[in-house]
N, C-alpha and C positions, 0 to 999 in steps of 0.2 A: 504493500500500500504506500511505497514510498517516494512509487512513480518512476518512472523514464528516465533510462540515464544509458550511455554512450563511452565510451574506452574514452572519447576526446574531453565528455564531461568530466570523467571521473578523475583523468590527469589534472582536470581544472579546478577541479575539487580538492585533489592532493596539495595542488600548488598553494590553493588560498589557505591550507592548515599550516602549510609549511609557512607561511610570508605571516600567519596571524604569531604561530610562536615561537618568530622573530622577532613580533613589534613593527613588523611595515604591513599596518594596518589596510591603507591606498593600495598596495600590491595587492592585500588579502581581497579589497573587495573588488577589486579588479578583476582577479579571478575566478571569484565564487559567482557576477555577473556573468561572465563566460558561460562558466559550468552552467546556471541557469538558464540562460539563450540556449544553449545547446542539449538540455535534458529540462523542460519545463515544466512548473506541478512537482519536484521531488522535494518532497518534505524534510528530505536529511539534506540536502544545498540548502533550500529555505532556515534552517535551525543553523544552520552554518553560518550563514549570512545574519543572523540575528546575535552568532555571538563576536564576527566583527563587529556589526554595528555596535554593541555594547562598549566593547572596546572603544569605542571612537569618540562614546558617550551620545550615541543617538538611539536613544532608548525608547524614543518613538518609534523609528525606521523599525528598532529590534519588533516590538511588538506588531505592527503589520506583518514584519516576516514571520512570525510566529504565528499570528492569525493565517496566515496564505497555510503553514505545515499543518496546524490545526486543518484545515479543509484539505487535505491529501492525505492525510494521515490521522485521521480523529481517533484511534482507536487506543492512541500510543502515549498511554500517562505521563512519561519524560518531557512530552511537550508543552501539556496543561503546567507543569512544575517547570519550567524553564519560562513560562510566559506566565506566572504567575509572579517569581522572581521579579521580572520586568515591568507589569504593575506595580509591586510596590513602590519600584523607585518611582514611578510615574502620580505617585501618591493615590491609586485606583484600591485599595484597600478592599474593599466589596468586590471588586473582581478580580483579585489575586486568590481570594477567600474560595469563589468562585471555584476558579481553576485549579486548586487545592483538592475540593471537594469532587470534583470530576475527576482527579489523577487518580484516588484514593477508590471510588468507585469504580473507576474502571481496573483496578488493578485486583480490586475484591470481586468484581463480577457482577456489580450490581448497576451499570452505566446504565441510562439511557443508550438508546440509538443515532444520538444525534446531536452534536458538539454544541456548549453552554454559548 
């Protein structure tokens, strides 16, 4: 569920991990836009790209990208809890809470069908 991905995405992928735990952050997201133009929808480049952005301190951006993995991959509690993280800082407190309570449910087995 983690979507489409390419030998070319996934080297672009590789790259923007390798340039993010460098600290050249611009490389990273340079990359992981590649990767994404090139494998569209995959929720693991989306989560990727969301924890450049954090690095970067655009905890807005992060959260869009997280919302987009969330909708490729709703099923996958690490995402509710990494964008729930990213609410907080956004001061969204109710809906870190939120995405807390869907990670926790989905890992129990008692989710809804259908992301908060």
């Amino acid at each position: 569920a983690s979507g489409v991905t390419s030998p070319e995405a996934e080297q672009a992928a590789q790259t923007a991990s390798t340039r993010l735990a460098a600290g050249d952050t611009d490389g990273a997201l340079a990359a992981i836009d590649d990767a994404m133009t090139r494998a569209p929808g995959n929720a693991r480049y989306e989560r990727l790209k969301a924890s450049i952005q954090v690095a970067r301190g655009d905890n807005a951006g992060a959260r869009d990208s997280l919302d987009a993995a969330v909708q490729h991959d709703h099923k996958n509690p690490a995402i509710y809890r990494e964008r729930a993280a990213v609410l907080l800082t956004l001061n969204d407190d109710a809906g870190a809470r939120r995405n807390m309570q869907a990670a926790a449910r989905l890992q129990d087995g008692t989710a809804p069908t259908s992301p908060p």
